[in-house]
C-alpha positions as CSV (number, residue, x, y, z in Angstrom):
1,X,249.9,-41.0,24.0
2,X,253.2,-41.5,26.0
3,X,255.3,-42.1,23.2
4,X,253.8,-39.5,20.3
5,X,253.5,-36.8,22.6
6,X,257.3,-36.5,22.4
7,X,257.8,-36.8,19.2
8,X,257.0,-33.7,17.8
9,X,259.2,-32.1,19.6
10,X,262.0,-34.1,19.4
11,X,261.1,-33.6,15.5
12,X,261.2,-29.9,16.0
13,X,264.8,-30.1,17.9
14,X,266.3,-32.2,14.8
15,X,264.6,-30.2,12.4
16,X,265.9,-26.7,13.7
17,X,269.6,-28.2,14.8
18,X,270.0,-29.6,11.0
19,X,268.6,-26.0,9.5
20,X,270.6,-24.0,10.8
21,X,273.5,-25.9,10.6
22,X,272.7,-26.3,6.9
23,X,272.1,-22.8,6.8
24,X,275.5,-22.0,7.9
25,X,276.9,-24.3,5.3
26,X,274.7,-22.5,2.7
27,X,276.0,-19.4,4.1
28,X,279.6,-20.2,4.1
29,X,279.3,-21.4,0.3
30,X,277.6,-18.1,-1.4
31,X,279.8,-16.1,0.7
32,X,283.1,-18.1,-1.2
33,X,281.1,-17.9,-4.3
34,X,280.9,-14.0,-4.4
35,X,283.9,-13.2,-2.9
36,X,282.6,-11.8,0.0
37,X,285.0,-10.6,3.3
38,X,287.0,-13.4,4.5
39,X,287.7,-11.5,7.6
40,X,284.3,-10.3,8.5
41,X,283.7,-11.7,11.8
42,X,280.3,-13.5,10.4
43,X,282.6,-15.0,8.3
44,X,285.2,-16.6,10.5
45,X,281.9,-17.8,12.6
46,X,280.9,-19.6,9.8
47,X,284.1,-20.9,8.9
48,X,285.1,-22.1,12.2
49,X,281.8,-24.2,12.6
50,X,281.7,-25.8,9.3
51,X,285.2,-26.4,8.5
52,X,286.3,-29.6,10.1
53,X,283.6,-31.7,8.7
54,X,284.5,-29.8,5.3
55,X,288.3,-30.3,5.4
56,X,287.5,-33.7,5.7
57,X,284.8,-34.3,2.6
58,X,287.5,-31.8,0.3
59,X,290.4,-34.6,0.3
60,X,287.5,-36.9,-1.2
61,X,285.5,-34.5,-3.4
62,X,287.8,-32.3,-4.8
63,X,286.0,-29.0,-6.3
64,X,285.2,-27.9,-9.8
65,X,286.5,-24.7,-11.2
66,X,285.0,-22.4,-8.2
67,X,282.4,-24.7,-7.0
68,X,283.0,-25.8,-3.4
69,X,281.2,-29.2,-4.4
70,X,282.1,-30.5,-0.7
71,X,280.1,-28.2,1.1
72,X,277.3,-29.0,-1.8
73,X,277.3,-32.7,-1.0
74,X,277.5,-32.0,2.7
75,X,274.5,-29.9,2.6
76,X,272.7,-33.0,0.5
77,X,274.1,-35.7,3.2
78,X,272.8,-33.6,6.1
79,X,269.3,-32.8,4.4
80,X,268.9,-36.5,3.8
81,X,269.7,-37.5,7.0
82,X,267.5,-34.6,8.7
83,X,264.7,-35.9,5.9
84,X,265.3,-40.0,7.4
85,X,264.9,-39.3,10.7
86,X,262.2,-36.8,10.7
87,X,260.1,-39.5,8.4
88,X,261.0,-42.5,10.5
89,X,260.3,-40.5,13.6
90,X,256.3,-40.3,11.6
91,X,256.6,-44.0,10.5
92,X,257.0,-42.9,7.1
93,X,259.8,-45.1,5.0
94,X,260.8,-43.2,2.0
95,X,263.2,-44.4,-0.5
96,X,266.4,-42.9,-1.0
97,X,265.1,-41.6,-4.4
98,X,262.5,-39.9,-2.8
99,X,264.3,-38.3,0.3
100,X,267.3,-37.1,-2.2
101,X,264.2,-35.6,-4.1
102,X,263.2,-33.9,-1.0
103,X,266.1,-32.7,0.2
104,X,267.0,-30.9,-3.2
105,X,263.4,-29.7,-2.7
106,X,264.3,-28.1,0.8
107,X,267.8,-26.8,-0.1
108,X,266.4,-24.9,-3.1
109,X,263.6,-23.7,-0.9
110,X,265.9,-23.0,2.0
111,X,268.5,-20.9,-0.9
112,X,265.4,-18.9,-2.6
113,X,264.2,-18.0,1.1
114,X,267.7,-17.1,2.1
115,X,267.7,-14.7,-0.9
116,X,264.5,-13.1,-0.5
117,X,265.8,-12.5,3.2
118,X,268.5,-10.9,2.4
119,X,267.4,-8.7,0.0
120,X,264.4,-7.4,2.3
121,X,266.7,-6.9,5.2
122,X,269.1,-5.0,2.8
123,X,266.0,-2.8,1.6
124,X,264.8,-2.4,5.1
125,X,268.3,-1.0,5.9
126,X,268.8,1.2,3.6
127,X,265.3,2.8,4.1
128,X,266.0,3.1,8.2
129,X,270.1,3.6,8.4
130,X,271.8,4.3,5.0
131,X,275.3,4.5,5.1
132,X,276.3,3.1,8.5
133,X,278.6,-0.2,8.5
134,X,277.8,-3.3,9.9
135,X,280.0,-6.3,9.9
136,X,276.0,-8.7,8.7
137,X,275.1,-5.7,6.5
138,X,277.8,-5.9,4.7
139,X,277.6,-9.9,4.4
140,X,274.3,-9.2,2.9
141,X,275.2,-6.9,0.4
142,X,277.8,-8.7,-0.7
143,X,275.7,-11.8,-1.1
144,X,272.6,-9.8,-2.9
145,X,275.2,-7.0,-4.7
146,X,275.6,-9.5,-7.7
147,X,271.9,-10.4,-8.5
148,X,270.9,-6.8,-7.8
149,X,273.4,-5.2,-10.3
150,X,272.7,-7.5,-13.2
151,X,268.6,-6.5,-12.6
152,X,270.1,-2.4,-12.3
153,X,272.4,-3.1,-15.9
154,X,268.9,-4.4,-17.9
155,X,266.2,-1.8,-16.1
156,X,266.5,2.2,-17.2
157,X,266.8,4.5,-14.1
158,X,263.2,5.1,-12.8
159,X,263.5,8.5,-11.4
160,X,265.9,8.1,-8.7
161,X,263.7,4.6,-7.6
162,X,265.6,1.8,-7.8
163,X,262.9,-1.3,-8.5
164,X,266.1,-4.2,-8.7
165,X,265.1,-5.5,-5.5
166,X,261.2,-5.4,-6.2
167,X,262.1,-7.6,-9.6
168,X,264.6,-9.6,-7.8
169,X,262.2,-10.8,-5.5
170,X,259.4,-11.2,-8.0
171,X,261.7,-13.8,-9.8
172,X,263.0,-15.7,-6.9
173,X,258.9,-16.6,-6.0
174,X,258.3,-17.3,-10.2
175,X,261.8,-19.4,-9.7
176,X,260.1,-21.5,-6.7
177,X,256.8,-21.6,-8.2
178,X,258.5,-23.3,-11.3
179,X,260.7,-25.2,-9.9
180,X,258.8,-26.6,-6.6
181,X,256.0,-28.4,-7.9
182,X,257.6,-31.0,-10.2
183,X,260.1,-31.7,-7.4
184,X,257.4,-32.5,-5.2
185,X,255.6,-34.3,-7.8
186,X,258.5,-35.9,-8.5
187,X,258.5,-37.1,-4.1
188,X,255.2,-38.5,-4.8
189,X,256.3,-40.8,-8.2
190,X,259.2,-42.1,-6.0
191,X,257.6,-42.5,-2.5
């Protein structure tokens, strides 16, 4: 009992320490992608903290057209090695075929739940304090602005209602209900 009894914790520490750093990452990389405000104080947080490791990994893996492919190969690195010592903390071994598997698994799931986040927050906001700034309010719109207004350009005006956030979130769970299960099908082939 001496040893096991430590481990989940220590599992929950690594776990949670490789999140949210991934997170931040994540964070960092959709904010870039939409063009969202360099100077926002969120945003130099999230610089500061992932950039060394970043600057480093961009003189290797240059990126393509707007793609910050650095930060996407970081995110896989740290995933897989969050995945390797989580499982050989179990006394699972997992091919690398597997664990990459996984951790595209997690960083999709981790992205969609990110999403559906941000867009209930943003709803939530403008329900209880429309109007008002906020240096993570406006992060958020910025990061949901984009998928909301192509739902708004396709659905007719419903009466003042506006249902972009309902359908937004009703394809992100279709998008992880389609694209989840193969993946970890695909965990078991390779495991």
């Amino acid at each position: 009992m001496g040893s096991s009894y430590f481990v989940n914790p220590v599992i929950f520490i690594i776990d949670t320490v490789f999140a949210l750093y991934i997170l931040a990452i994540m964070l960092r990389f959709l904010l870039q992608w939409v063009n969202a405000d360099f100077y926002n104080p969120i945003s130099q947080f999230l610089v500061k903290i992932t950039h060394p490791p970043l600057k480093l990994l961009r003189r290797a893996i240059p990126s393509i057209g707007r793609i910050d492919t650095a930060s996407i190969v970081f995110m896989l690195v740290l995933q897989m090695l969050a995945g390797f010592l989580i499982f050989t903390m179990k006394g699972a071994v997992t091919p690398i075929g597997a664990l990459f598997v996984w951790a595209l698994a997690e960083l999709l799931t981790l992205l969609i739940n990110l999403y559906v986040f941000a867009i209930l927050i943003q709803v939530i906001v403008s329900w209880v304090n429309p109007g008002t700034y906020n240096p993570g309010v406006s992060l958020i719109y910025n990061l949901t602005e984009p998928m909301l207004r192509v739902v708004r350009n396709i659905l007719p005006p419903m009466g003042g209602i506006d249902l972009s956030a309902l359908v937004v979130l009703i394809g992100l769970q279709l998008i992880k209900m389609v694209l989840l299960p193969p993946l970890i099908q695909a965990i078991e082939i390779l495991s």
